[in-house]
C-alpha positions in Angstrom: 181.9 109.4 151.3 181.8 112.9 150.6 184.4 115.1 149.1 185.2 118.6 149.1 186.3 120.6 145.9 189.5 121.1 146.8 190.0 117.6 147.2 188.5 117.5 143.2 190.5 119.3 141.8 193.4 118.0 143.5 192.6 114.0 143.0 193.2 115.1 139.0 197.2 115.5 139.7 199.2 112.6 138.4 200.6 111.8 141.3 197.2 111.6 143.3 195.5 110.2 141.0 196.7 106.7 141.4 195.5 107.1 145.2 192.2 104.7 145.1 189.5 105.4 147.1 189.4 102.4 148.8 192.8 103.3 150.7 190.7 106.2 151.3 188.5 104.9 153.1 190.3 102.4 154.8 192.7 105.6 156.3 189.4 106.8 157.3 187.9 103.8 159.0 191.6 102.0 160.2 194.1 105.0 161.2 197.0 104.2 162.6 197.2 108.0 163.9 194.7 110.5 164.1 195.2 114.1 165.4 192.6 116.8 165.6 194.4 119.8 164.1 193.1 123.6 165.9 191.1 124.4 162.9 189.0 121.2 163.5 190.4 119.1 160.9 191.4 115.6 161.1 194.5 113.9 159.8 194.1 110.4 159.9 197.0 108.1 158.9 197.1 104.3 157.4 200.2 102.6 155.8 198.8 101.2 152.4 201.0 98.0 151.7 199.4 98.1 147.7 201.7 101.1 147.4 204.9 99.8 148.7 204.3 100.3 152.6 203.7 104.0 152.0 201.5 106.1 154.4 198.8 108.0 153.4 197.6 111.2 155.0 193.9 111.8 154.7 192.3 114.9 155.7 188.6 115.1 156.7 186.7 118.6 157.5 185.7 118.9 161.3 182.3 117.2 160.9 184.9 114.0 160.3 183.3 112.9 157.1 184.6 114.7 154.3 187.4 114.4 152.4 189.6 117.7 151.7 192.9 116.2 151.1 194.4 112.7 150.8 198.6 112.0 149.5 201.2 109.8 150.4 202.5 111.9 153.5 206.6 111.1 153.1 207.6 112.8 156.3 205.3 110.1 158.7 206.7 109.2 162.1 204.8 107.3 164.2 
């Protein structure tokens, strides 16, 4: 998995930092929701039981591989 530095520097904030990558990945390879945004990103969605049925919001670049964002996304409707 590859990760921008954005996503770095951000994965150091308390409240991201308890995100494991594993969820990651699994939002990734499992969405339950994927858009492709008009800048060629892609939010991909997956509800991580682990964290209390939250959803996490993971953001890859357009080449769909790399990372740039990933939080709990409190605002998700299916």
């Amino acid at each position: 998995m590859k990760f921008t530095q954005y996503f770095e520097v951000m994965r150091l904030r308390p409240d991201r930092a308890l995100i494991e990558i594993e969820w990651i990945r699994r939002a990734i390879e499992h969405p339950i929701k994927e858009i492709v945004q008009q800048d060629g990103r892609i939010p991909r969605w997956a509800k991580i039981e682990e964290a209390n049925g939250k959803y996490l919001r993971v953001v890859l670049l357009s080449d769909g591989e790399t990372v740039h964002n990933a939080f709990f996304d409190r605002s998700f409707m299916l």
